[in-house]
C-alpha positions, -999 to +999 in steps of 0.1 A: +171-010+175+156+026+158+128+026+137+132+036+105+115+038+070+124+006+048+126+028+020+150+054+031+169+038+054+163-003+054+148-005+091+119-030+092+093-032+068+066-034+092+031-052+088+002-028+102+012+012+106+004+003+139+036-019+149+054+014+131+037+035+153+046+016+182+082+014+175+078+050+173+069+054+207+093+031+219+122+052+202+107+086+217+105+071+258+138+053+251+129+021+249+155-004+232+132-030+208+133-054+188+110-067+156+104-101+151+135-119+163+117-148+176+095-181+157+083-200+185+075-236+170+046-242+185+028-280+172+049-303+149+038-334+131+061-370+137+085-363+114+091-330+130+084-305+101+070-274+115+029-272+116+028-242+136+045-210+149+041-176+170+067-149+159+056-119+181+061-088+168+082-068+194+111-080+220+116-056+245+150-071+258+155-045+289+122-056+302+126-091+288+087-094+274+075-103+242+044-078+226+022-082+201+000-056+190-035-068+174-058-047+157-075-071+138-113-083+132-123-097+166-130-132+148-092-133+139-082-126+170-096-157+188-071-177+171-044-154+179-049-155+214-052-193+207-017-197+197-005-174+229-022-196+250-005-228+232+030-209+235+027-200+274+016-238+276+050-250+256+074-223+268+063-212+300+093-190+307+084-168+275+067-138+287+042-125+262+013-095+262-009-090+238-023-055+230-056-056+219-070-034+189-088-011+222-061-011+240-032-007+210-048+027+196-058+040+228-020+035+239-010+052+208-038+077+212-027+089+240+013+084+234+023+085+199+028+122+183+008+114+152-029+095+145-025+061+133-050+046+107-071+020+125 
């Protein structure tokens, strides 16, 4: 799937300019992507209504991975990683990476073709 802007073209209307960015890159090395396909249910209560969920925000289907890219405060992200841990327990087969905030803009630091706001 391309990137594109939501308000030209009606790709994604992405969360953080750094899943954009990302996408991006993924376009320019030929890499085939997807945003968001996937809500892992993750805890339930008795009566089964949903209490929590993981959607990741990339699929990379040729390499069959799920990414998601964090760039938030470090206290957020201890509840982030929280829930990956929780969906490697409950769907074990689910491949999963998280890219920290470090590792996120030094990746698109050293890869992307244009600065990305922090």
């Amino acid at each position: 799937m391309p990137t594109s802007d939501p308000a030209v073209g009606g790709g994604p209307a992405f969360a953080h300019s750094s899943e954009r960015a990302f996408s991006e890159l993924l376009d320019f090395y030929g890499v085939s992507w997807e945003y968001e396909p996937t809500t892992f249910v993750l805890e339930r209560d008795p009566s089964g209504r949903v209490l929590e969920a993981f959607t990741p925000d990339f699929y990379l289907p040729s390499y069959d991975i799920y990414v998601e890219l964090t760039t938030l405060q470090q206290k957020l992200v201890t509840r982030k990683n929280r829930k990956v841990r929780k969906l490697r327990t409950r769907y074990p087969h689910v491949r999963v990476k998280v890219l920290h905030r470090r590792a996120t803009l030094g990746l698109l630091a050293k890869y992307a073709q244009e600065p990305v706001a922090a």
